[in-house]
Each structure stands twice: as C-alpha cells, then as structure tokens.
C-alpha positions in Angstrom: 115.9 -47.1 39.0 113.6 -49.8 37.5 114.5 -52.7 38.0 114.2 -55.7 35.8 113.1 -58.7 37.2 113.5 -62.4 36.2 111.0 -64.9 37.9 110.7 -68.5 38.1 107.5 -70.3 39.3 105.4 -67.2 38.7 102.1 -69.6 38.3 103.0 -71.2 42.1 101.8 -70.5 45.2 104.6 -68.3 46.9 105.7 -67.3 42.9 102.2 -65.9 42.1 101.9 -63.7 45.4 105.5 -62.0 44.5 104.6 -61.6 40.7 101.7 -59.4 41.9 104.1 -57.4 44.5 106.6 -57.3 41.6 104.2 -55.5 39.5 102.1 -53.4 42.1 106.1 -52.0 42.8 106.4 -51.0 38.9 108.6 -53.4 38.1 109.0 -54.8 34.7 109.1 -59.0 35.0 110.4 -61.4 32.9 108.2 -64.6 34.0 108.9 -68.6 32.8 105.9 -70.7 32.2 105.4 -73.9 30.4 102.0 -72.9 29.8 99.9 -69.9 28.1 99.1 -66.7 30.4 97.4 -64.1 30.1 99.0 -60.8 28.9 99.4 -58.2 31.4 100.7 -55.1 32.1 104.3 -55.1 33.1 105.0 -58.7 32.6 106.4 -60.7 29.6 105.8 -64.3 29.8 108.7 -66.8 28.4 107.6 -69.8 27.4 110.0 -72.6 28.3 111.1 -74.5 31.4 114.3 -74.1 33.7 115.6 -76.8 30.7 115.3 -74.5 28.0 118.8 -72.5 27.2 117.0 -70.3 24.5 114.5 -69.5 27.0 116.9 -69.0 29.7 118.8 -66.9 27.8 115.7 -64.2 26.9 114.4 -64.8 30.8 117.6 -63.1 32.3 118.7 -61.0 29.6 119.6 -57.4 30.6 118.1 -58.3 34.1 118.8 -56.7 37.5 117.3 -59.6 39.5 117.4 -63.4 39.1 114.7 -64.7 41.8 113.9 -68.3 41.4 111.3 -69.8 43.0 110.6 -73.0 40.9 110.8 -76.2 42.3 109.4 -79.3 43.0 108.0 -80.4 46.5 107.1 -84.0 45.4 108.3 -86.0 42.6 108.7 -89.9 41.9 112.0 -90.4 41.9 115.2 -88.4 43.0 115.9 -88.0 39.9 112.7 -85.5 39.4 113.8 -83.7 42.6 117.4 -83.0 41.0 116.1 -82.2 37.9 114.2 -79.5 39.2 116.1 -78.6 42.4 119.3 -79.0 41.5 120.2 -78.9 38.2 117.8 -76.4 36.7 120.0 -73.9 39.3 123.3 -75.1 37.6 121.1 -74.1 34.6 120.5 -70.5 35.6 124.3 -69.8 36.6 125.4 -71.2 33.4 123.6 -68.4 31.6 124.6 -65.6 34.4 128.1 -66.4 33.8 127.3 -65.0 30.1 126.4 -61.5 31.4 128.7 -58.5 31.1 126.8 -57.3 34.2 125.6 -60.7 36.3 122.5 -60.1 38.4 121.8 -60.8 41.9 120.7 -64.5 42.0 118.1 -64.7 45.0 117.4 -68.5 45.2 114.3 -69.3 47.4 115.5 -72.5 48.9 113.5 -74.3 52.0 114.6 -74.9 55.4 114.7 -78.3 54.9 118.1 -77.8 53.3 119.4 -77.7 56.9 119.0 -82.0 57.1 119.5 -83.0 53.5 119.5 -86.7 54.7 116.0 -86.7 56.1 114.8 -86.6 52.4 115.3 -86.6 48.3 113.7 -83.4 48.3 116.0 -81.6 51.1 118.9 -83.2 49.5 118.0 -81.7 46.0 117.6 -78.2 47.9 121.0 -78.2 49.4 122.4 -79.7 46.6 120.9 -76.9 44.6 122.4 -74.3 47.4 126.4 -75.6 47.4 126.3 -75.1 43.6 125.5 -71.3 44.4 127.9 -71.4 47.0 130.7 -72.9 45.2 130.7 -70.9 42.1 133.4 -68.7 41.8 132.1 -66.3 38.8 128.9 -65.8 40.6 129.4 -63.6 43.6 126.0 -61.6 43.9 123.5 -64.5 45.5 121.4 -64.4 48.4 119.9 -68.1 49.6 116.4 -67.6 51.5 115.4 -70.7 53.4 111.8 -70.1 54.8 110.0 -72.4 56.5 106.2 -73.5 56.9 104.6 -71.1 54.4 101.1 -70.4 54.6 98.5 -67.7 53.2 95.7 -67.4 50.5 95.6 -70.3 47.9 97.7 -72.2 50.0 95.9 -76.1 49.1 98.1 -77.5 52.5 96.9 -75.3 54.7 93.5 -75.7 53.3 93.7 -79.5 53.9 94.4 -78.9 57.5 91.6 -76.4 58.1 89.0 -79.2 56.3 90.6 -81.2 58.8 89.7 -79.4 61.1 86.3 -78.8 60.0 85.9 -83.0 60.8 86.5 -82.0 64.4 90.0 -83.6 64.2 93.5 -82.7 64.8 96.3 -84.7 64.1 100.1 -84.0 65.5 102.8 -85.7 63.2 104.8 -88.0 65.3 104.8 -85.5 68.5 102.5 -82.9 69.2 105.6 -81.3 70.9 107.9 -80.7 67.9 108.5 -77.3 66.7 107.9 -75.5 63.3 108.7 -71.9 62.2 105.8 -70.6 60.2 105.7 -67.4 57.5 103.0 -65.7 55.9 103.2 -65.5 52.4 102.4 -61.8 52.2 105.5 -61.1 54.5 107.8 -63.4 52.9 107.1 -61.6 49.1 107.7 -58.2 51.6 111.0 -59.3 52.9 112.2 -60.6 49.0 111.4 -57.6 48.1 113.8 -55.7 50.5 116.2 -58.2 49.8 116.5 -57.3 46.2 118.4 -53.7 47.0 119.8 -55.3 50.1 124.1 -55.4 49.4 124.7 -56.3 53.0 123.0 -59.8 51.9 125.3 -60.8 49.3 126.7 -64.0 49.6 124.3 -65.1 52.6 122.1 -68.2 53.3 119.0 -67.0 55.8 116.1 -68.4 57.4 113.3 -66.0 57.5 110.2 -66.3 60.1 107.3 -64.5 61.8 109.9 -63.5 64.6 108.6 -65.6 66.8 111.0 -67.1 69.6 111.4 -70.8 69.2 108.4 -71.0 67.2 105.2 -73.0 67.4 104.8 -76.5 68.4 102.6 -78.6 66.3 99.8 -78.6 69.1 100.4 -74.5 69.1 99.3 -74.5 65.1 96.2 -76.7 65.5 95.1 -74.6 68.5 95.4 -71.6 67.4 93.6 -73.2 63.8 90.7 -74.6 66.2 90.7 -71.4 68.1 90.3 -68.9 65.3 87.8 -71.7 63.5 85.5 -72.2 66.6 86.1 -75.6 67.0 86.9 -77.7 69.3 88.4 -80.7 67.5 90.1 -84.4 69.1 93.9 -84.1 69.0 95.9 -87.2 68.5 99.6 -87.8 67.8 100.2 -90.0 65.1 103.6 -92.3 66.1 106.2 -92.3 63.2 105.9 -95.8 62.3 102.2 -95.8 61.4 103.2 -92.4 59.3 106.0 -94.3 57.7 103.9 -97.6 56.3 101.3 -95.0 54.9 103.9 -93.2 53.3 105.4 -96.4 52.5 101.6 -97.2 50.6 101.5 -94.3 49.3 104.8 -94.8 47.5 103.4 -98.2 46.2 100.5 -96.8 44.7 102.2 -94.1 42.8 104.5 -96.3 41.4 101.6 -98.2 40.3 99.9 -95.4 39.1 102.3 -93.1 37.7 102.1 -90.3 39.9 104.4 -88.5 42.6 102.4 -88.6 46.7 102.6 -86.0 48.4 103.1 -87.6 51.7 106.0 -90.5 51.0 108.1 -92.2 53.5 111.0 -90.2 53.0 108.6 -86.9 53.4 107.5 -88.3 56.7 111.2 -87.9 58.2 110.8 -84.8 57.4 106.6 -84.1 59.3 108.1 -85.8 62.3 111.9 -84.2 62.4 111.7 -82.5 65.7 113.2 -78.8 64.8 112.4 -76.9 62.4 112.7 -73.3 64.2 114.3 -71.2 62.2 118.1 -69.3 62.6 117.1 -66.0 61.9 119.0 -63.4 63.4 120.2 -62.1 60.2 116.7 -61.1 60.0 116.7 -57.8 61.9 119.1 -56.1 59.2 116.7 -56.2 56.8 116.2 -52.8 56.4 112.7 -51.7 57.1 111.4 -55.1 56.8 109.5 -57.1 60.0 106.8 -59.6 59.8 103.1 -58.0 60.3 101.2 -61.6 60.2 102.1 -63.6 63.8 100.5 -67.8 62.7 96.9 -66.3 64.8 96.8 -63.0 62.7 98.1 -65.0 59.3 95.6 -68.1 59.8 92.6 -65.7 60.6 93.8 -64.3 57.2 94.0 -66.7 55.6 90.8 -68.6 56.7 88.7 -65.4 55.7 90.4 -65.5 52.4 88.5 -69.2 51.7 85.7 -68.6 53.0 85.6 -65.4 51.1 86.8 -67.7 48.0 84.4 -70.2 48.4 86.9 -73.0 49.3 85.1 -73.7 53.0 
C-alpha cells in the first residue's frame, strides 16, 4: 500500500533528510511550512504552522502516518519552548481525534526528555510526550528519543569541526561524560521501519549507533581530530565558567531580541554526565541496524562539507 505521509519540520535538518527518504520510498507527503517551496514530485506543501487548525486539518487528512519532527531547540522564554514543544502536539491530537481512521502519530522527541529539570527545552519535550501518553482516544503513537544527531548540513557539528580546524578541543564540563550519537541517514532508516512497525505502538525508544555505553566527550573530539588530521589542545571547560557565559549570553538576547543557543539552562544539559541511550528495544526493529558508527558518520559527514564548500 502507499502510504500517506504527514510531515512536520520538512525544511529542518533531521526533517529535510526523511522528506527525501519519504519520497525516494514513493510515498506521497503532506509537508507544513511557513514559507514558500518549491513544487516537487510527490509532495504537497501546506502552508501554515503547528498553530493553524485549517492547515492542520488538510496536513493529516486521509493520512496513514503523522511524523512530527518540528520543534524548537532554542527559544527566549519557556513560553516559546511550549508553544512549539508542547502545545503544538496537543494541537495535532486534537485534529487526530477527528479521524474516522486515526494515524500512527510517530513524535520525534529528544533524549533530553529523560531529565526534564535540567532545562525549558527538556521540560517542553516531556511535557509534549505525557500528553501522547495520556490520551486515551489516541492509541497508535510511537515516541523516538534520539540523541546527539549528526550528518550532512548539520551547522553544530560544523561548528565543532571549525573548531577543530583552530587546533582546539574543548570538553564541556568533563571530558569523561558520555553521549550517544546517531547519524542522520540511519535515524531517517530506522523511522522509516518504524512506520509499518505494530510491535511499536504505544512505546517511547531511544535509538543509537549500537554502541555500548557510548562515547565520551574526549572519544568524539578524537575521533573528529583523528579523521581531520589534526592534532588539536584539549581542555575541559569547568561548569561554572560555562554557566556565567550562558548566563551572558542570556543577557544579550534579552537585550537584543533573539533566542542563544548556548543559555545557562542549555549548559545543564552540555555538562549532564549521561546521555547514553536505553536502547534495547532497538534490536526488534525489523531489518533495521545502524550502518554509520561516530568514525564512519563524521568521515561522512566531513567529506560532505568539504564537498559542499563549507570547510
């Protein structure tokens, strides 16, 4: 059967990598944007937000699949972060529970869910879960919580490899701390098996590279350096001195208008000590295993910008 797809964040990072898969699968998408696209084969853009009921209504109609991937990662105020990570999912169930035949709601979450007090944003992401969770009319949902996601037209990962490129490697409060990582190309794969996946129903699952425990933060710039041919100076930045430029930052934007990146509550979460993922769910995903461990994904990965022009 063809499934009918509906897709949130399609002009994102992680969204725009699964709107691709989508289509090269024949699938026929139903994709929000706030802004003008170009047409394409396969895909019919709505034009609206995750606050727009009219558009809500013609992005899921006679749909198979709900996946959404919108959200935001920084915002000025909690008040953004539920708007778009909390509520806008309260948003989408409201309209599934007007469907003769509801969907499967696949909500791509973060693993930062796991410790919603670290931050606003982890807070709005498990907020936005336990409304899945808890309603009772919508029984087809699977909750993906990935972890560090990398890959082509990732700007983060960019950032760390210009870094790098300055000879320098800096370990956010201990070099020591662990980190799950995923490659973007096998976390579209995995959603993708997912979608005709019953046995997930109902389920919240982290999803990784498979590899035990993960990588410590030293592990990631080594393997960067490594692959880059460079030999950079490593130095762990204590959590205090993170916190009073986060702190800064959060002055500035105020000042300015805009939303940091890096605030003081995001630096609770660079310097939380675990972020290894729980993912033994992970090996009943039928035919589905990652391809890319973090030295075969960031070899990728850096060809890709150097390729593109970006280093």
């Amino acid at each position: 059967m063809n499934k009918k797809i509906a897709l949130t964040g399609a002009t994102g990072f992680v969204g725009g990598h699964l709107l691709n898969a989508l289509k090269a699968h024949g699938y026929t998408i139903n994709a929000l944007t706030r802004r003008p696209q170009t047409q394409c084969d396969n895909v019919n853009w709505i034009s609206g937000d995750l606050k727009d009921k009219t558009a809500l209504k013609a992005l899921i109609k006679d749909t198979d699949v709900i996946i959404n991937v919108a959200g935001l990662v920084k915002a000025k105020s909690i008040d953004d972060f539920k708007e778009a990570n909390t509520h806008a999912i309260s948003s989408l169930l409201s309209e599934i529970h007007n469907q003769e035949n509801p969907p499967h709601f696949i909500q791509i979450s973060s693993i930062t869910a796991r410790e919603p007090h670290l931050s606003d944003y982890a807070a709005s992401k498990h907020q936005g879960e336990k409304f899945i969770m808890d309603d009772e009319n919508v029984s087809k949902w699977t909750i993906i919580r990935p972890p560090g996601i990398y890959g082509p037209n990732d700007d983060e990962t960019l950032k760390i490899f210009r870094m790098l490129k300055l000879r320098l490697a800096l370990y956010p409060g201990n070099r020591h701390n662990r980190v799950s990582w995923i490659y973007v190309h096998d976390l579209v794969s995995a959603i993708l098996k997912l979608m005709e996946n019953e046995h997930f129903y109902g389920k919240t699952i982290e999803i990784d590279d498979g590899s035990d425990n993960g990588y410590s933060h030293q592990d990631f710039f080594d393997i960067s350096s490594k692959i880059m041919n460079i030999k950079p100076i490593g130095i762990s930045v204590p959590k205090f001195i993170l916190k009073t430029a986060g702190h800064t930052n959060d002055i500035f934007g105020r000042i300015l208008g805009y939303a940091p990146m890096v605030s003081a509550k995001k630096i609770n979460e660079l310097c939380h000590a675990d972020w290894v993922c729980h993912n033994e769910d992970t090996n009943n995903i039928k035919g589905w295993q990652a391809e890319h461990d973090l030295n075969h994904g960031l070899l990728a990965t850096l060809d890709w910008y150097k390729n593109n022009g970006y280093l």
